[in-house]
Backbone as XML, in Angstrom:
<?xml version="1.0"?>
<chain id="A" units="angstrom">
  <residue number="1" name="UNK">
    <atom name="N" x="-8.637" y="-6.169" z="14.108"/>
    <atom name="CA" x="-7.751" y="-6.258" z="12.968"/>
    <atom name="C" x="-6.549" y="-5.356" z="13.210"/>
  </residue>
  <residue number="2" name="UNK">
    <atom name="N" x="-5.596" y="-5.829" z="12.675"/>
    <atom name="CA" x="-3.947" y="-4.951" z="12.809"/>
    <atom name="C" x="-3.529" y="-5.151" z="11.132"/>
  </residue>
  <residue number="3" name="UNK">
    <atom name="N" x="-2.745" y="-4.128" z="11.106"/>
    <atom name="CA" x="-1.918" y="-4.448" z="10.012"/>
    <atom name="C" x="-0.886" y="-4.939" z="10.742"/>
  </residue>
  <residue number="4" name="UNK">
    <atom name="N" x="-0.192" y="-6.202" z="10.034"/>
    <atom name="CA" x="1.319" y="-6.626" z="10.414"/>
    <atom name="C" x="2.149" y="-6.697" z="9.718"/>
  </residue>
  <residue number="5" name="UNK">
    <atom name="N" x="2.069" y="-6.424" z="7.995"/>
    <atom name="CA" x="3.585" y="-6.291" z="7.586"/>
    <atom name="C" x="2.994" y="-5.384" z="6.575"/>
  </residue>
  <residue number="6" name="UNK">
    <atom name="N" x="4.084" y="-4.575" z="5.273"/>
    <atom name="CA" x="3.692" y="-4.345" z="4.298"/>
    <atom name="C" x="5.305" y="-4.977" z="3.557"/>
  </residue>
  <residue number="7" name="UNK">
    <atom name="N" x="4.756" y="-4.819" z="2.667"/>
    <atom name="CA" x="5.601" y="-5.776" z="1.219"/>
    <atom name="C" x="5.996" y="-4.870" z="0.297"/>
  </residue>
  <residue number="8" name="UNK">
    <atom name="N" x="7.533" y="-4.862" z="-0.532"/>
    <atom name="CA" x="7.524" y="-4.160" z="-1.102"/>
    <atom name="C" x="8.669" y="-5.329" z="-1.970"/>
  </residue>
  <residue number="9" name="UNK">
    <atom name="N" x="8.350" y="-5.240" z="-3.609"/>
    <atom name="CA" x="9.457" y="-6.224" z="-4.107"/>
    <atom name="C" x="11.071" y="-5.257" z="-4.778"/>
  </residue>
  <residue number="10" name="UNK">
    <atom name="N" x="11.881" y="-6.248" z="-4.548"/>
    <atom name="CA" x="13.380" y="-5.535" z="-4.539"/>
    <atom name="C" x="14.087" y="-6.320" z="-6.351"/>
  </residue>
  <residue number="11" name="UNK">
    <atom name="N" x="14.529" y="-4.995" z="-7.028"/>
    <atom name="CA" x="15.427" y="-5.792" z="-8.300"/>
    <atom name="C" x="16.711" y="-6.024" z="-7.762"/>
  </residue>
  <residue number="12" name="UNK">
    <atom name="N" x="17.625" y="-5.389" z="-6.832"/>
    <atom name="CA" x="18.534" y="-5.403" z="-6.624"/>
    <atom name="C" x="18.629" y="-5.588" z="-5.209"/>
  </residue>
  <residue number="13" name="UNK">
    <atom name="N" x="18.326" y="-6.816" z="-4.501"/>
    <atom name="CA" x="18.192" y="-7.184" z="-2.700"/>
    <atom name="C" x="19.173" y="-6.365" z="-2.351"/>
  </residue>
  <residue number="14" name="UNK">
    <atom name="N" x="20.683" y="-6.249" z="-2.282"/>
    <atom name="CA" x="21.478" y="-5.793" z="-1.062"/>
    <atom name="C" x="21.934" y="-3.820" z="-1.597"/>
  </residue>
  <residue number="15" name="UNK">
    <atom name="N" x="21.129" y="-3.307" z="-2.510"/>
    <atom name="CA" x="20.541" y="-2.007" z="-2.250"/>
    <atom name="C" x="19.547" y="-1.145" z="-1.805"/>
  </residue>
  <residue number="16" name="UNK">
    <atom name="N" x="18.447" y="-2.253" z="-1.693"/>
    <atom name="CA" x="17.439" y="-2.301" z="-0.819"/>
    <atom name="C" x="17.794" y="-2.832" z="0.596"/>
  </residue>
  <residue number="17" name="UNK">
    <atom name="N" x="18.438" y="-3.294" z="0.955"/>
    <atom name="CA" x="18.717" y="-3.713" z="2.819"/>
    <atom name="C" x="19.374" y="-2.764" z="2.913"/>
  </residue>
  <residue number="18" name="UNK">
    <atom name="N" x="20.455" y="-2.161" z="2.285"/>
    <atom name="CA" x="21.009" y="-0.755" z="2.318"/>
    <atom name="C" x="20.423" y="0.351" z="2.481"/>
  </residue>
  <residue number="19" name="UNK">
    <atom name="N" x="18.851" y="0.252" z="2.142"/>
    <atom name="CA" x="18.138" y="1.286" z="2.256"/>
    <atom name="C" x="17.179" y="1.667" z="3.283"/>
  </residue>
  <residue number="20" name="UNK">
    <atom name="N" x="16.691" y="0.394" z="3.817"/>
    <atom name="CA" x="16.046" y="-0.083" z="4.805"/>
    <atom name="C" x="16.682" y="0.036" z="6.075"/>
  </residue>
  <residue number="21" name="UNK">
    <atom name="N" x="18.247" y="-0.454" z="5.950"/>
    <atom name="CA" x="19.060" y="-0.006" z="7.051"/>
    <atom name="C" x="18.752" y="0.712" z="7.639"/>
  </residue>
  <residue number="22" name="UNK">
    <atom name="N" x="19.216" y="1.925" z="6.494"/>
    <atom name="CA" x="19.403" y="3.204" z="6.986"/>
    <atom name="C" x="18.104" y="4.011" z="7.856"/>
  </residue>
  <residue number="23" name="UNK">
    <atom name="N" x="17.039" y="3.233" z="7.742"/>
    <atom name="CA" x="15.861" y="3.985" z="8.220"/>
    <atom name="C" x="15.132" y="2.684" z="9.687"/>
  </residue>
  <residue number="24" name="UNK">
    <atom name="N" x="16.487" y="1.849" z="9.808"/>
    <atom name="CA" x="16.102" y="1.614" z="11.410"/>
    <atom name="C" x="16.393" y="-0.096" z="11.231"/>
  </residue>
  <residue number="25" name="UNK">
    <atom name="N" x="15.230" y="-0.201" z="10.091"/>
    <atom name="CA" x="15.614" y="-2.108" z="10.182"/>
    <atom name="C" x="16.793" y="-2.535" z="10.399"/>
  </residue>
  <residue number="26" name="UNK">
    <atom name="N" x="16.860" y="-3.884" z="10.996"/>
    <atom name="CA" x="17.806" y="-4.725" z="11.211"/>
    <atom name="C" x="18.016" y="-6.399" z="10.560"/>
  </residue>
  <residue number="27" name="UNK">
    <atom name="N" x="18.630" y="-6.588" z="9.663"/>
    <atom name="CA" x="18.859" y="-7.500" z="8.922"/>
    <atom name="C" x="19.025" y="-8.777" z="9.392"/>
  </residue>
  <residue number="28" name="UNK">
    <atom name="N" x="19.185" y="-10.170" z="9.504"/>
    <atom name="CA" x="19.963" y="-10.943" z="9.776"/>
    <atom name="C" x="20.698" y="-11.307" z="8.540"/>
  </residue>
  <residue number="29" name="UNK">
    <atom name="N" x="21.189" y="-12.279" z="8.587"/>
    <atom name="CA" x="22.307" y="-13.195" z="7.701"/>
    <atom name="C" x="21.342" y="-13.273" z="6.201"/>
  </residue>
  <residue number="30" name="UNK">
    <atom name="N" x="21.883" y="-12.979" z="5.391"/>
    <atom name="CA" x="21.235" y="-13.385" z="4.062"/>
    <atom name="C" x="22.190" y="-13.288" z="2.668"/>
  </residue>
  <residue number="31" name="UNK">
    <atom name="N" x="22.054" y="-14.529" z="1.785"/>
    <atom name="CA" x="23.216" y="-14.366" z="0.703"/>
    <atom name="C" x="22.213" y="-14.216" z="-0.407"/>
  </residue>
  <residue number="32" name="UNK">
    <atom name="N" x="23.396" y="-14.172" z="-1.935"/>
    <atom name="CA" x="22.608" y="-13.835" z="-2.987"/>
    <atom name="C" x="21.163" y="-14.785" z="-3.387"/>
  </residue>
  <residue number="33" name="UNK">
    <atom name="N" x="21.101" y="-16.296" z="-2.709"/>
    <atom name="CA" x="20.331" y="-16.767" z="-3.328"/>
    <atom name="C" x="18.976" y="-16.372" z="-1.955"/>
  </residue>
  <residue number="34" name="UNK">
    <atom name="N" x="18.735" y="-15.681" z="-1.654"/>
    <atom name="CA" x="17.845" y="-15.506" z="-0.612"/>
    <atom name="C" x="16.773" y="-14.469" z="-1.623"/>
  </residue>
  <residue number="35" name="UNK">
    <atom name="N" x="15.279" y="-14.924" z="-1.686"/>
    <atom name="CA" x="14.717" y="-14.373" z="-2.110"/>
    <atom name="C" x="13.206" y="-13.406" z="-1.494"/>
  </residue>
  <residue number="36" name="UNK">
    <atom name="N" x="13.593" y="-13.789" z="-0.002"/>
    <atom name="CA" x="12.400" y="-13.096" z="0.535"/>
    <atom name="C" x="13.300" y="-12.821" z="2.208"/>
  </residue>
  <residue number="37" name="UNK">
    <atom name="N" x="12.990" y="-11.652" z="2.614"/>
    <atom name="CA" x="13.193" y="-11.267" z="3.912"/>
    <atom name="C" x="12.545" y="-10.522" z="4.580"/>
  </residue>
  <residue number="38" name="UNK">
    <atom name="N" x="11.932" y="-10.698" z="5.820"/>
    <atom name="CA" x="11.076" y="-9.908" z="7.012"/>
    <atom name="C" x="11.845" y="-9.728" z="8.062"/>
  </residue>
  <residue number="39" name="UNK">
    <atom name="N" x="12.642" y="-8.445" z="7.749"/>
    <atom name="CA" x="13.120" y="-7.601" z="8.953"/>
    <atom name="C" x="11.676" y="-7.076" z="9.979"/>
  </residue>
  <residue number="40" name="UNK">
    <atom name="N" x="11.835" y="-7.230" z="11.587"/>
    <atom name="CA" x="10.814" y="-6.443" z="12.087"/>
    <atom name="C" x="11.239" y="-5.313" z="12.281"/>
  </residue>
  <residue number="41" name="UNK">
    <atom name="N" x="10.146" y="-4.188" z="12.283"/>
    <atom name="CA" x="10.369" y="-2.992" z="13.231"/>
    <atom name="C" x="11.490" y="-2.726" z="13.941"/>
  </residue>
  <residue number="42" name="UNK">
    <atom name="N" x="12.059" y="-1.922" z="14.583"/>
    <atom name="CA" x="12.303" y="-1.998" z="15.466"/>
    <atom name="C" x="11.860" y="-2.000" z="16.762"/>
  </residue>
  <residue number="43" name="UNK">
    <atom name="N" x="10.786" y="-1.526" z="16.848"/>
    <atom name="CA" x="10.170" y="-2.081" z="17.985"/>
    <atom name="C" x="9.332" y="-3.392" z="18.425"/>
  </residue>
  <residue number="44" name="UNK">
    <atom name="N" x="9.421" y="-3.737" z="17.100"/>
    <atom name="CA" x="9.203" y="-5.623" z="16.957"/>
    <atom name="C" x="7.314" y="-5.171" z="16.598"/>
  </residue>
  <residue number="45" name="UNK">
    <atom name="N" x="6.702" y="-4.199" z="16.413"/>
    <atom name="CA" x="5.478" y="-4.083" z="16.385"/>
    <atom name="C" x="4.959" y="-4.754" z="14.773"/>
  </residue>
  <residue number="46" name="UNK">
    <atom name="N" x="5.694" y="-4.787" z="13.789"/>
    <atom name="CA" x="5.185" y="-4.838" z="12.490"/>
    <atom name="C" x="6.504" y="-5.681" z="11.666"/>
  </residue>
  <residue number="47" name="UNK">
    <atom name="N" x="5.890" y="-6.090" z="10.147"/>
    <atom name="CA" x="7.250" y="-7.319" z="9.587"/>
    <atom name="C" x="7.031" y="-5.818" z="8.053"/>
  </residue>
  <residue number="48" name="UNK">
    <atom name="N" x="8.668" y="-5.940" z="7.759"/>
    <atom name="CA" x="8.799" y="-5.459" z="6.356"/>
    <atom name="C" x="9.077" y="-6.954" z="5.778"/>
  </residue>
  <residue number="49" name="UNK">
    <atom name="N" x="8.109" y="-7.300" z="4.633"/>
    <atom name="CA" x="8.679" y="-8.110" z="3.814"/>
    <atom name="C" x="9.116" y="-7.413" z="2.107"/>
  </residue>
  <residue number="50" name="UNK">
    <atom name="N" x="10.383" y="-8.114" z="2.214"/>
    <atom name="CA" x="11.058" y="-7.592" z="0.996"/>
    <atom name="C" x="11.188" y="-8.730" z="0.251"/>
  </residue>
  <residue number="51" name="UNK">
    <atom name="N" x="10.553" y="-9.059" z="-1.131"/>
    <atom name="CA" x="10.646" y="-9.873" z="-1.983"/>
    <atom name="C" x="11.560" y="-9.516" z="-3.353"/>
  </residue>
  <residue number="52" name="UNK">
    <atom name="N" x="12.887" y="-10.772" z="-3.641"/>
    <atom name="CA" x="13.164" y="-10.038" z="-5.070"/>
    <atom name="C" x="12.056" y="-10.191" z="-6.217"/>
  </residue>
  <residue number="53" name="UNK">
    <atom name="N" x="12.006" y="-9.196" z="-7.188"/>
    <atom name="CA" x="11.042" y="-8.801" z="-7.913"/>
    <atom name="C" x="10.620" y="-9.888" z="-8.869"/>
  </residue>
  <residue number="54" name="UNK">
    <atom name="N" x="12.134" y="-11.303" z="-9.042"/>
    <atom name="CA" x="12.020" y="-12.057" z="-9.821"/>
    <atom name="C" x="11.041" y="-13.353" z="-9.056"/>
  </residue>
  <residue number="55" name="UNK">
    <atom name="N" x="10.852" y="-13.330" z="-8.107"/>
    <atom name="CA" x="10.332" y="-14.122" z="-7.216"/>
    <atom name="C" x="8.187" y="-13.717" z="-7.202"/>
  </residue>
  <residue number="56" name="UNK">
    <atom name="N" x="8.861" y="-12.255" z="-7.296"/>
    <atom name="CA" x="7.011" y="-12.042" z="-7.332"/>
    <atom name="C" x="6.375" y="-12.075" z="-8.702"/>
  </residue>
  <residue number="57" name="UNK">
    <atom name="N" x="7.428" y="-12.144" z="-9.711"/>
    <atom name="CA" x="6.841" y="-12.197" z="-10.592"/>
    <atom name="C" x="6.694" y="-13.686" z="-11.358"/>
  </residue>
  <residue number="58" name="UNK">
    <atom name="N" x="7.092" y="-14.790" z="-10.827"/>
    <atom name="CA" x="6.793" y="-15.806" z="-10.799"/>
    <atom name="C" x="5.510" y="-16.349" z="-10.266"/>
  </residue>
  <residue number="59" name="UNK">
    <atom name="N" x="5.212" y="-15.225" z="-8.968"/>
    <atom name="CA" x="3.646" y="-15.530" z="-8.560"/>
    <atom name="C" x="3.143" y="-15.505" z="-9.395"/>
  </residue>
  <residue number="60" name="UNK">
    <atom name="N" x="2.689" y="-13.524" z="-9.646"/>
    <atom name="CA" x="1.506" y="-12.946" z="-10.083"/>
    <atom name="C" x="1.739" y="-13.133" z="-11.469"/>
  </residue>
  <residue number="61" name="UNK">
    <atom name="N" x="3.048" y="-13.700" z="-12.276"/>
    <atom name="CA" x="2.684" y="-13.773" z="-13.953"/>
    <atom name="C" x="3.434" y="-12.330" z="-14.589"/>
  </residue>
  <residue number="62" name="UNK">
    <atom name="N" x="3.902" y="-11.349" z="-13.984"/>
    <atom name="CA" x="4.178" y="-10.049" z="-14.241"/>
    <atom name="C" x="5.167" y="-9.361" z="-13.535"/>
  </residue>
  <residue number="63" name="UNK">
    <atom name="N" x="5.930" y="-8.790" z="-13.632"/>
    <atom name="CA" x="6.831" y="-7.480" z="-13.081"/>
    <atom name="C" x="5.577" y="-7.074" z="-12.298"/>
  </residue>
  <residue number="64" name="UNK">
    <atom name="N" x="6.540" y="-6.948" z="-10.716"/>
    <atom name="CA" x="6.046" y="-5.886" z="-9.831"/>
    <atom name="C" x="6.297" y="-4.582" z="-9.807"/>
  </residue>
  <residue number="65" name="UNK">
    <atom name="N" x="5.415" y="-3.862" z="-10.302"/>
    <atom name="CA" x="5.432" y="-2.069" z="-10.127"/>
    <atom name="C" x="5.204" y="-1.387" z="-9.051"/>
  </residue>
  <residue number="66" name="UNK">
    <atom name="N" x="5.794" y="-0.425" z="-8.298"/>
    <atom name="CA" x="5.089" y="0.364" z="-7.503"/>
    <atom name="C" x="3.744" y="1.187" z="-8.074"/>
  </residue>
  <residue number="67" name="UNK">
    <atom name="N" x="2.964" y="1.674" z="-7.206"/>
    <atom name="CA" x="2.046" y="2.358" z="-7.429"/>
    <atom name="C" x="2.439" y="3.891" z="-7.193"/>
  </residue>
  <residue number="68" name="UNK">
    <atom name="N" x="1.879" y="4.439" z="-8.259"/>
    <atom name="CA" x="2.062" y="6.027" z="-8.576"/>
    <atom name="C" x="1.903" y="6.758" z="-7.416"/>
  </residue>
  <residue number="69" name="UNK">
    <atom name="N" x="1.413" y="6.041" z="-6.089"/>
    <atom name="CA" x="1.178" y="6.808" z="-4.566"/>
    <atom name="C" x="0.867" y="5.778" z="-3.594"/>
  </residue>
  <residue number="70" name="UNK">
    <atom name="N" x="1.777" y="4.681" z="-3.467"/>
    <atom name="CA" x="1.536" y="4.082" z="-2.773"/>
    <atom name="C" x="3.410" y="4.128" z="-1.778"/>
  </residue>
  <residue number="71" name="UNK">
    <atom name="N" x="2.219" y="4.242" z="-0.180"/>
    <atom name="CA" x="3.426" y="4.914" z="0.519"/>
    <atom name="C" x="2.952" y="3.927" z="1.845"/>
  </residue>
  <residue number="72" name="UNK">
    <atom name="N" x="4.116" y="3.629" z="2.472"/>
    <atom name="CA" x="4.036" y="3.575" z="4.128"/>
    <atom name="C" x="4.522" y="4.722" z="4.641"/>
  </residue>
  <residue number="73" name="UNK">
    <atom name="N" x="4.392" y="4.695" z="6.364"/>
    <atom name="CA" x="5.125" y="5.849" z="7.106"/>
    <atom name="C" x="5.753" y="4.703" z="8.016"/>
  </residue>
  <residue number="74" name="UNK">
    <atom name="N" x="7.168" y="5.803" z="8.411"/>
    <atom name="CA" x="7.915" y="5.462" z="9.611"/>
    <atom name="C" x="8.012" y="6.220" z="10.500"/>
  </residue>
  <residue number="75" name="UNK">
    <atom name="N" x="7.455" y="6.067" z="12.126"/>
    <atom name="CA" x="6.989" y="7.024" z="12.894"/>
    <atom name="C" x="8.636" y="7.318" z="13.562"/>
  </residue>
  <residue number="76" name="UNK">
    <atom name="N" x="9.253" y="8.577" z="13.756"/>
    <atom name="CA" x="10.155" y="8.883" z="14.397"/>
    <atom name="C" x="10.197" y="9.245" z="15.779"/>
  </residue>
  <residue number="77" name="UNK">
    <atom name="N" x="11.038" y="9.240" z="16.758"/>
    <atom name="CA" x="10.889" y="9.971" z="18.216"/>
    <atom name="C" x="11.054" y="11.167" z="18.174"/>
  </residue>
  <residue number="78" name="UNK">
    <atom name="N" x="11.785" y="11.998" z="16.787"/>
    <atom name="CA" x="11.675" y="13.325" z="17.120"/>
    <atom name="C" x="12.062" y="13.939" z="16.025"/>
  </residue>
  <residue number="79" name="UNK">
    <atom name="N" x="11.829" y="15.030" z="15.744"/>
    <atom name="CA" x="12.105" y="15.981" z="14.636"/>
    <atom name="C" x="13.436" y="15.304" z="13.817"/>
  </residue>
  <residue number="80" name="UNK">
    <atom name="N" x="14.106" y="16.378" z="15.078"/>
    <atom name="CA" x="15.593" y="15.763" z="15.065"/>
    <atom name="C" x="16.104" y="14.780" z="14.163"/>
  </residue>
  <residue number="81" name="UNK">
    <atom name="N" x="14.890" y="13.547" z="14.552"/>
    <atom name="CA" x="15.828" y="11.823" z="13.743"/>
    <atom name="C" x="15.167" y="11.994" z="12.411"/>
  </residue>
  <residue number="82" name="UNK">
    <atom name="N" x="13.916" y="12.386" z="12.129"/>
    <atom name="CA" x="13.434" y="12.260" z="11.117"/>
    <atom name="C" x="14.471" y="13.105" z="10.157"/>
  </residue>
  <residue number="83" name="UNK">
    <atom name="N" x="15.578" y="14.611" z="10.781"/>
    <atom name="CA" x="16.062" y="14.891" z="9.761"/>
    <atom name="C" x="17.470" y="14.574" z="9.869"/>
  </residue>
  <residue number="84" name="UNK">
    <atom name="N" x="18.245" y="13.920" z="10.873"/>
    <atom name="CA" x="19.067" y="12.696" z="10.735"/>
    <atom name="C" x="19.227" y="11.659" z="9.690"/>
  </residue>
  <residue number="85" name="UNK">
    <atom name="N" x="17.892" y="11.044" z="9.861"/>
    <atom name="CA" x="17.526" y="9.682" z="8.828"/>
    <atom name="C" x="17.770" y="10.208" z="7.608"/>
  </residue>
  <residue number="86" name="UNK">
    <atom name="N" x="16.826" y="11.997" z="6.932"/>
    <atom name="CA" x="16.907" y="11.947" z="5.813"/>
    <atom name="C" x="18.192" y="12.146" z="5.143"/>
  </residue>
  <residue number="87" name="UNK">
    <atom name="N" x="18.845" y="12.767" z="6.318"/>
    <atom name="CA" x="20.385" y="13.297" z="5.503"/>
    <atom name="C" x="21.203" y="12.518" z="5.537"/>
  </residue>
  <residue number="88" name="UNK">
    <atom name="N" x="21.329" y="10.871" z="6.458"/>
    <atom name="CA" x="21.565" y="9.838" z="5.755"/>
    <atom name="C" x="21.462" y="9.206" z="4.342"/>
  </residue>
  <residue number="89" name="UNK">
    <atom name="N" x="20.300" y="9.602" z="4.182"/>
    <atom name="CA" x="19.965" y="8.563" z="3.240"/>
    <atom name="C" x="20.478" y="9.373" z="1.656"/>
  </residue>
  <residue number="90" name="UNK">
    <atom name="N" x="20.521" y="10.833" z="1.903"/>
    <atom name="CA" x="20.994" y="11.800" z="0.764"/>
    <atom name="C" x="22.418" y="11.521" z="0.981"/>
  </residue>
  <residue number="91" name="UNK">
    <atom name="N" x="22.929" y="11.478" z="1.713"/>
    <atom name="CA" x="24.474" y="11.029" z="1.813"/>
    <atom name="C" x="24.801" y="9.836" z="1.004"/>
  </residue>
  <residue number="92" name="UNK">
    <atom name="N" x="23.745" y="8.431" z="1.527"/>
    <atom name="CA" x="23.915" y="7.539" z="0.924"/>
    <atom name="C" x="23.612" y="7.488" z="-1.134"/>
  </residue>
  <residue number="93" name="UNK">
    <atom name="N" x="23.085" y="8.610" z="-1.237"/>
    <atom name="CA" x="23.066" y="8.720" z="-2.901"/>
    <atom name="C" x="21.359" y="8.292" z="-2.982"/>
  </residue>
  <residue number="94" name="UNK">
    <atom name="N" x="20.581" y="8.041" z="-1.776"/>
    <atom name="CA" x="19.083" y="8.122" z="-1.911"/>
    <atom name="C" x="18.072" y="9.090" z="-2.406"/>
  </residue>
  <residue number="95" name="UNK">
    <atom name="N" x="16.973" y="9.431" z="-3.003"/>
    <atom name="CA" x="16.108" y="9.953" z="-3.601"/>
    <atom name="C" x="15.007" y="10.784" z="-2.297"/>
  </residue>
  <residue number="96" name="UNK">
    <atom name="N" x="15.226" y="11.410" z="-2.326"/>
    <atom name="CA" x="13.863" y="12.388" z="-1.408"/>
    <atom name="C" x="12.987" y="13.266" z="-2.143"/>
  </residue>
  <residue number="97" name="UNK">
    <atom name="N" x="12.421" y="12.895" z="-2.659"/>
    <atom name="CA" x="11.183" y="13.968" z="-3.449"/>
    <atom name="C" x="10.750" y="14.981" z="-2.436"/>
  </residue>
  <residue number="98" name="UNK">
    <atom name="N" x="10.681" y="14.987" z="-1.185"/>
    <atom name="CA" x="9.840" y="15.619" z="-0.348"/>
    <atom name="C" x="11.086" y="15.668" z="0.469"/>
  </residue>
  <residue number="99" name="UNK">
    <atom name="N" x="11.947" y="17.028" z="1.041"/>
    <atom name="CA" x="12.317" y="17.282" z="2.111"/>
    <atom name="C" x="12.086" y="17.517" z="3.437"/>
  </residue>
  <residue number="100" name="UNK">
    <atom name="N" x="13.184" y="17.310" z="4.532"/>
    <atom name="CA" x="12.271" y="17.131" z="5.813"/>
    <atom name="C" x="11.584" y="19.027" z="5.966"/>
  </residue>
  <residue number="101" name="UNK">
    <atom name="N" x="10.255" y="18.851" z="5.880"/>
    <atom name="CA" x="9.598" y="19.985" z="6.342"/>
    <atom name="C" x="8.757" y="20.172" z="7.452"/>
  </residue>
  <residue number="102" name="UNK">
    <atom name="N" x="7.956" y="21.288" z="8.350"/>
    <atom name="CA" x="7.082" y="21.179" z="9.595"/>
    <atom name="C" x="6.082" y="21.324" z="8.639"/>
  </residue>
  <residue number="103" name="UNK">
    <atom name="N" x="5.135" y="20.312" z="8.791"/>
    <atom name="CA" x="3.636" y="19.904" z="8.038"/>
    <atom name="C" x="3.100" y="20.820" z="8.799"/>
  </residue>
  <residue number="104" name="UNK">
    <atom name="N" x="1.715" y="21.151" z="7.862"/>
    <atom name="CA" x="0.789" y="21.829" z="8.730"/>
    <atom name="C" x="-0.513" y="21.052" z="9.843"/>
  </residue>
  <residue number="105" name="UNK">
    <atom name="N" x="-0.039" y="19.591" z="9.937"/>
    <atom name="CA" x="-0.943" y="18.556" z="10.933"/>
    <atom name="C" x="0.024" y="18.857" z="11.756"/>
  </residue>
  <residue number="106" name="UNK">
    <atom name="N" x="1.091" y="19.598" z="12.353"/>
    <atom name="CA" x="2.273" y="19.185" z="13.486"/>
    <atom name="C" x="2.794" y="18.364" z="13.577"/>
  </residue>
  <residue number="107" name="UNK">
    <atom name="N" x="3.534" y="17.673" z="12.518"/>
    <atom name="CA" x="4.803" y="17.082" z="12.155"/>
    <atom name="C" x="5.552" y="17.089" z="11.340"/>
  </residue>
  <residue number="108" name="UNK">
    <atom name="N" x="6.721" y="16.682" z="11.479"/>
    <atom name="CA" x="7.995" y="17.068" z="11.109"/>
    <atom name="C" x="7.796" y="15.899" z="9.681"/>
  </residue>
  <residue number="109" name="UNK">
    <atom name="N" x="8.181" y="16.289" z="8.585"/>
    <atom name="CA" x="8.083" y="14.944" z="7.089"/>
    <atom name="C" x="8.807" y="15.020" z="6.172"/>
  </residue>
  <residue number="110" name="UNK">
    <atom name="N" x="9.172" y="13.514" z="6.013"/>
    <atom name="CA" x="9.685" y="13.980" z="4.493"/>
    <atom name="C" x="9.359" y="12.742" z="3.953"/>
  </residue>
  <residue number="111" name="UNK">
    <atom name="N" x="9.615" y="12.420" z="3.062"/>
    <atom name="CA" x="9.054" y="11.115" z="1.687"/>
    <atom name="C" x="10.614" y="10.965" z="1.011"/>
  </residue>
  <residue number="112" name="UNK">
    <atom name="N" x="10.458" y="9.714" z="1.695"/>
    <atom name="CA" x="11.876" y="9.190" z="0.868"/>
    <atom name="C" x="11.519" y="7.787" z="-0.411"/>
  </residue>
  <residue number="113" name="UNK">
    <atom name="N" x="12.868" y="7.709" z="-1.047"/>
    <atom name="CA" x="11.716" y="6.606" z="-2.124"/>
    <atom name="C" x="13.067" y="5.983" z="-2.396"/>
  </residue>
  <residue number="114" name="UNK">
    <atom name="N" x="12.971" y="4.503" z="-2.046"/>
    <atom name="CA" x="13.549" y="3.337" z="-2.267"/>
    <atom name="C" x="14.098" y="3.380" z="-3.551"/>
  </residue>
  <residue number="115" name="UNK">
    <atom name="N" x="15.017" y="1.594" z="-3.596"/>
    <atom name="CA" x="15.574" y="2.026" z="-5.111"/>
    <atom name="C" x="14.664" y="1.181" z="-5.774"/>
  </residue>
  <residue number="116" name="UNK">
    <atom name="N" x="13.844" y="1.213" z="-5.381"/>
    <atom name="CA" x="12.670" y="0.438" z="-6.848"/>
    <atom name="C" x="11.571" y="1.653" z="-6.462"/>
  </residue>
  <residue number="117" name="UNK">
    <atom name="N" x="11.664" y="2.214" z="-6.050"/>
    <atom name="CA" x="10.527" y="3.183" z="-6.410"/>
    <atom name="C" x="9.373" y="3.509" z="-5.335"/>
  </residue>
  <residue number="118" name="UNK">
    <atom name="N" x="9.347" y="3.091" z="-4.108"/>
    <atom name="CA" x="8.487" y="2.949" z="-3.410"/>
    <atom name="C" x="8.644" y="4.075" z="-2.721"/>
  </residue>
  <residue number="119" name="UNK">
    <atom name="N" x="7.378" y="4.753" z="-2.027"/>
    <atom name="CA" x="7.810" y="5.863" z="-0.930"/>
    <atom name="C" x="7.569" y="5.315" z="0.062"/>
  </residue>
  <residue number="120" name="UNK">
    <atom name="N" x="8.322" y="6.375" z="1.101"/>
    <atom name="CA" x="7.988" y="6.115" z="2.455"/>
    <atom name="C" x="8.215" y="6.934" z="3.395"/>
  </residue>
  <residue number="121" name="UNK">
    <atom name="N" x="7.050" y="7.347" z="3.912"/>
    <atom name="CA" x="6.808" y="8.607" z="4.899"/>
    <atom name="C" x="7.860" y="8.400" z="5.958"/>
  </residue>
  <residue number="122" name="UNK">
    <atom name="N" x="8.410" y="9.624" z="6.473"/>
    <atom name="CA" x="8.945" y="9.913" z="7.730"/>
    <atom name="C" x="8.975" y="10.895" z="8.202"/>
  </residue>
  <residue number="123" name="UNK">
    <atom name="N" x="8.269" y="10.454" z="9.623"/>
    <atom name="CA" x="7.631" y="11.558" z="10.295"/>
    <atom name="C" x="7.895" y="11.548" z="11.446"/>
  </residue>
  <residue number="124" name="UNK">
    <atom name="N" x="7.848" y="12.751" z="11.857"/>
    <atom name="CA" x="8.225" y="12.708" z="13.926"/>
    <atom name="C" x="6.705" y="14.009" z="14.140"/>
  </residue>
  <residue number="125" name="UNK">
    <atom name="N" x="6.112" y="13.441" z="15.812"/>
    <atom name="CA" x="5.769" y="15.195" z="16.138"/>
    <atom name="C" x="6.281" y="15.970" z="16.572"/>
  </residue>
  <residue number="126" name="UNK">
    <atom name="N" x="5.568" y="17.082" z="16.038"/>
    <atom name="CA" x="6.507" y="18.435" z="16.452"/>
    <atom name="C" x="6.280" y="18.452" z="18.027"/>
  </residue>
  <residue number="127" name="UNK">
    <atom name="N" x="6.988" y="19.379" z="19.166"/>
    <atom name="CA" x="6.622" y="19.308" z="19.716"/>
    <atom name="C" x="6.337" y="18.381" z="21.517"/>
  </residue>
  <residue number="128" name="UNK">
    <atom name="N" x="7.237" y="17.036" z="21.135"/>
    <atom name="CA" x="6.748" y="15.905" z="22.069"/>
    <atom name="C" x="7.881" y="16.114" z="22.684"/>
  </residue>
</chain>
């Protein structure tokens, strides 16, 4: 078994690809009526699917919520990018609850959180 994508739903699509950008994904072509997109990795290992929120809630019957601790991680090559990425994303007017700090497992982290609410680990090891 692998995990191959995780999912996260978007109210506002092109502030979310804005956000995603910034932390490596790569977009193709997409206009306002586009309601689902799977950028890979960059290393092509895994799919982000990004759904607008009006789309999932046509599935499940309900508004999609994040969960009060529900997080992915994005593995970095080095300290360094992990605190690159974050001071991007504070530049860009993004949310970091968690600044980049040295964890006490030996890595470098911080928790950044999308504009619908989602976190997402970023981490490098210390060290490599």
């Amino acid at each position: 078994m692998k995990i191959d994508a995780v999912g996260v739903s978007s109210t506002d699509l092109k502030k979310t690809v804005a956000f995603y950008e910034l932390l490596g994904f790569q977009f193709g072509e997409y206009d306002a009526e586009t309601e689902h997109l799977e950028p890979l990795t960059p290393d092509g290992s895994a799919r982000l699917m990004i759904d607008k929120a009006s789309l999932l809630e046509g599935i499940l019957g309900q508004a999609p919520q994040p969960g009060n601790h529900s997080s992915f991680a994005i593995q970095y090559a080095s300290p360094a990018e992990v605190d690159r990425v974050a001071a991007a994303l504070l530049a860009a007017g993004h949310s970091l609850p968690a600044q980049p700090w040295d964890a006490p497992w030996g890595q470098r982290y911080a928790i950044a959180e999308d504009p619908d609410g989602y976190k997402v680990d970023l981490y490098a090891t210390i060290g490599d």
